[in-house]
C-alpha positions as CSV (number, residue, x, y, z in Angstrom):
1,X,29.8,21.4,2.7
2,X,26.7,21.8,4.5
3,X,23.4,22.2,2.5
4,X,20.7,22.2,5.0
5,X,20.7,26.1,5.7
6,X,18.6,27.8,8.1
7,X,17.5,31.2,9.1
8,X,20.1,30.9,12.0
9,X,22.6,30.1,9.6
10,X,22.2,33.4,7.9
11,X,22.1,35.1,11.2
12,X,25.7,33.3,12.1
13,X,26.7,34.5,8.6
14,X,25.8,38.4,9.6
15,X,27.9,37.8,12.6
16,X,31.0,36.5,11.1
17,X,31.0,38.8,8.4
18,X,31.0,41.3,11.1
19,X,33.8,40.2,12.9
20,X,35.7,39.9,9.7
21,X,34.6,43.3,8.2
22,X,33.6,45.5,11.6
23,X,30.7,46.9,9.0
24,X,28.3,48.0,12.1
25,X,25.1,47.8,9.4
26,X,26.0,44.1,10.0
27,X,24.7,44.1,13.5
28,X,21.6,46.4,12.8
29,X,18.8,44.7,14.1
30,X,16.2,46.1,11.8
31,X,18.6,45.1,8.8
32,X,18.9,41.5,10.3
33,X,15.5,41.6,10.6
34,X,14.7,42.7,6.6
35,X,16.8,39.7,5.0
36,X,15.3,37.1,7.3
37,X,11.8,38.6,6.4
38,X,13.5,38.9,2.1
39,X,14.5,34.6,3.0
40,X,10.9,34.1,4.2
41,X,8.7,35.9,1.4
42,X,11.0,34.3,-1.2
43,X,10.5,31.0,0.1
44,X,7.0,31.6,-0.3
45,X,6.8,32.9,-3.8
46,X,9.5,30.1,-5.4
47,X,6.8,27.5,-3.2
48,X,10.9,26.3,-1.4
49,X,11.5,25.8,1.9
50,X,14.8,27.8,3.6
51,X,17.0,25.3,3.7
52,X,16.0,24.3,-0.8
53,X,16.0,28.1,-1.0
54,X,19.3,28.9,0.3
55,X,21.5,26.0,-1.6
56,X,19.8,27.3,-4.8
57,X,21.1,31.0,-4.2
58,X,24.3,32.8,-4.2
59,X,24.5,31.8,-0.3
60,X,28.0,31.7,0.4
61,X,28.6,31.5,4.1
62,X,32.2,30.8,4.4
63,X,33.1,34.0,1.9
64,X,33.0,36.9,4.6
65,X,33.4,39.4,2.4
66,X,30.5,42.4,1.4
67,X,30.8,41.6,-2.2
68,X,29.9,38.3,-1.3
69,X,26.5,39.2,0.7
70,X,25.6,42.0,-1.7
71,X,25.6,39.0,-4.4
72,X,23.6,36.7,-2.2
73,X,20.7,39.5,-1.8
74,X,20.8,40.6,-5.1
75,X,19.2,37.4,-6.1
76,X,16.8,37.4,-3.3
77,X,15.7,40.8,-4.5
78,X,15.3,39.9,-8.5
79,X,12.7,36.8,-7.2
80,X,10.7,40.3,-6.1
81,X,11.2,42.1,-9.5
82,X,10.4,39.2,-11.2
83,X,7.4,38.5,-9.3
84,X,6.2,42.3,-8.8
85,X,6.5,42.3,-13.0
86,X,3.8,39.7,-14.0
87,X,6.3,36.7,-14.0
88,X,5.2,33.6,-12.3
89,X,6.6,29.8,-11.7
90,X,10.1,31.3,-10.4
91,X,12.3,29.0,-10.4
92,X,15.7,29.5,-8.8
93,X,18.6,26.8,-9.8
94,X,21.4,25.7,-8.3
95,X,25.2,26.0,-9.4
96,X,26.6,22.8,-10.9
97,X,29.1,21.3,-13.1
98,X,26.5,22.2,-16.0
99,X,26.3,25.9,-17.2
100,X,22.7,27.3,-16.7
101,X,21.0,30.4,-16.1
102,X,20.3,31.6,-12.2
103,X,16.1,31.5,-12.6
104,X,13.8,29.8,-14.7
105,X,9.9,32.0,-14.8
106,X,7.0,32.1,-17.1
107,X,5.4,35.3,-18.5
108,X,2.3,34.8,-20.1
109,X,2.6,31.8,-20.6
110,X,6.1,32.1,-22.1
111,X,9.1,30.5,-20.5
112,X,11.9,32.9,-19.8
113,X,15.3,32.3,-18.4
114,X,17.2,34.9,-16.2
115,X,20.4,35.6,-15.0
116,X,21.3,37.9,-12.7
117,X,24.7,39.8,-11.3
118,X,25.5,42.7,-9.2
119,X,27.2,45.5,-9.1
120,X,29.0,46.1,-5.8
121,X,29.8,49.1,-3.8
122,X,33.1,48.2,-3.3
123,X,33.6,49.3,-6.7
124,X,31.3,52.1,-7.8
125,X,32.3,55.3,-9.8
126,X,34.7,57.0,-7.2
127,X,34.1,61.2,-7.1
128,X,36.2,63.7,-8.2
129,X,38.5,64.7,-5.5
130,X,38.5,68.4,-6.8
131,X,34.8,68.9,-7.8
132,X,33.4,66.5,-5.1
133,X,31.1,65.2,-7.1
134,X,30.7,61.7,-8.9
135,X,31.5,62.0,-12.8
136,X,30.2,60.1,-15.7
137,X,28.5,57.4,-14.1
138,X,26.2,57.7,-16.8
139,X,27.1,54.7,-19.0
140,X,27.0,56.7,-22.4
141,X,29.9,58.8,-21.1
142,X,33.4,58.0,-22.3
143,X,35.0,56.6,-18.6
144,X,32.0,55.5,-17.4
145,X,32.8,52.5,-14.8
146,X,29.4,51.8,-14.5
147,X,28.9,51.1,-18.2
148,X,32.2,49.2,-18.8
149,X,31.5,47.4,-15.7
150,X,27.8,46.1,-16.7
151,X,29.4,45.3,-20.3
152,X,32.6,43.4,-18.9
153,X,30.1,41.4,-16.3
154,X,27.3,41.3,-19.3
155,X,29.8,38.9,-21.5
156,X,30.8,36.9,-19.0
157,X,27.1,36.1,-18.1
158,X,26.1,35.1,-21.7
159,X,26.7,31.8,-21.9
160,X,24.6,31.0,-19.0
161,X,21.9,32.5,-20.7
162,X,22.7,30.6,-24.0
163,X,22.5,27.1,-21.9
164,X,19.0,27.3,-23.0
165,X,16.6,27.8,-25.9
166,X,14.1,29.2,-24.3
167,X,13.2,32.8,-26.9
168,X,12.9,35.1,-24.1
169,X,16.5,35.7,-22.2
170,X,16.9,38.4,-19.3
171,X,19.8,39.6,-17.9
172,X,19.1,41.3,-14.1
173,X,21.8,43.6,-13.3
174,X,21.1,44.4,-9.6
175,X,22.9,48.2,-9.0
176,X,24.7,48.9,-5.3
177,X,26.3,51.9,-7.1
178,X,25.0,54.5,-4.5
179,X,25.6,57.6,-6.9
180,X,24.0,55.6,-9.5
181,X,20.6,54.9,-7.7
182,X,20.6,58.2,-6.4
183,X,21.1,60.8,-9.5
184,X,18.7,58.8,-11.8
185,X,15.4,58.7,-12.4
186,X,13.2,56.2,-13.7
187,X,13.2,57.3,-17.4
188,X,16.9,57.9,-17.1
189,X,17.5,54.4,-15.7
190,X,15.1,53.0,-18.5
191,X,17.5,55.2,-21.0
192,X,20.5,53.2,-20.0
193,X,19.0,50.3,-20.1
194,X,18.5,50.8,-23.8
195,X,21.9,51.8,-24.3
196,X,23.5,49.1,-22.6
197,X,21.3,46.5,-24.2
198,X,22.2,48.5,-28.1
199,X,25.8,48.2,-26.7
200,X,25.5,44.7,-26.4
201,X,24.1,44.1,-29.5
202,X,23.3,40.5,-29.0
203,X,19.7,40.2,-31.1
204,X,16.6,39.7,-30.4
205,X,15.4,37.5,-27.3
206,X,17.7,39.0,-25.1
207,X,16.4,42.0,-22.6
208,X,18.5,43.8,-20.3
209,X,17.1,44.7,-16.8
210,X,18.3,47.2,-14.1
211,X,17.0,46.9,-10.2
212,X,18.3,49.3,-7.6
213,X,19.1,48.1,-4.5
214,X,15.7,49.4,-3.1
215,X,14.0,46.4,-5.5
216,X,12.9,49.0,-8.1
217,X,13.8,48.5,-11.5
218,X,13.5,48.7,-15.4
219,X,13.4,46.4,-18.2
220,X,14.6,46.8,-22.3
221,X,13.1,46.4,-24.7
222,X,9.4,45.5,-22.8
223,X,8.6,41.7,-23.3
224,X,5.1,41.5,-24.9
């Protein structure tokens, strides 16, 4: 399997997910243009070049599949949240036979370990076909896909986190949901980040973090 990926390589990804998908965003050239430029400022705050960059992410050329792509940028975006929110030394690392979290990053001084999921379109909270409107995406609601999503994705992500032990462990939930990003504010997204991290109940060290799609995003409780 190749390793060595380029810019180019990500463009011939765009493309053949495009044939396989006819998604027109695919082939929008100022959309083509913002993940080459999200490949380029990464590689300059994780000090890798493209080709170390790309083998350390999600990049998964051969899956042509939205779900696939939406995962790929969803860790492109958290090295932004992370570095927008004080954390420094990002390290991305690479899938292997050994479990381990998707980042290593300092802040303040204190090393951190991070892993990070998405939450797709494909399957976001559907609307109500008589009211039109999208229902209990709120994750305290009873039915809520969004919250039994994040907890069913949450567990399965823990024991990457638990590959280490660092004190400070930070689970990045990246949200495609479009109703989600849309009918919440900031204190409402902070809100659910406190109930989802209470839900979880794991102790403390652990923080639960929510990022929009838009790179915006929350963190609970706040690491001091």
């Amino acid at each position: 399997m190749k390793k060595n990926y380029t810019k180019e390589d990500a463009l011939i990804y765009l493309d053949d997910l495009y044939k396989e998908t006819n998604d027109d965003s695919l082939v929008d050239q100022e959309k083509r243009t913002k993940i080459l430029e999200l490949i380029e400022n990464g590689c300059k705050i994780t000090n890798l070049s493209v080709a170390n960059l790309l083998s350390r992410l999600d990049f998964k050329p051969k899956d042509l599949t939205i779900e696939a792509l939406e995962a790929f940028l969803a860790e492109l975006r958290s090295i932004f949240w992370l570095r927008d929110n004080g954390f420094t030394k990002i390290v991305p690392h690479k899938a292997g036979k050994f479990v381990k979290s998707d980042f290593t990053a300092n802040y303040k001084n204190k090393e951190c370990v991070i892993e990070v999921f998405c939450l797709t379109q494909a399957h976001e909270q559907q609307k109500d076909l008589l009211l039109e409107i999208y229902k209990n995406f709120d994750p305290q609601y009873t039915g809520s896909k969004f919250g039994r999503d994040f907890i069913s994705k949450a567990n399965n992500k823990r024991k990457q986190l638990d590959s280490s032990n660092v004190k400070i462990k930070i689970l990045l939930c990246v949200i495609n949901y479009r109703c989600v990003n849309a009918l919440n504010s900031d204190k409402e997204m902070q809100n659910h980040a406190k109930y989802l991290c209470n839900q979880l109940n794991w102790g403390d060290g652990y923080y639960v973090g929510l990022i929009n799609k838009n790179g915006s995003g929350v963190i609970y409780p706040k690491i001091y």
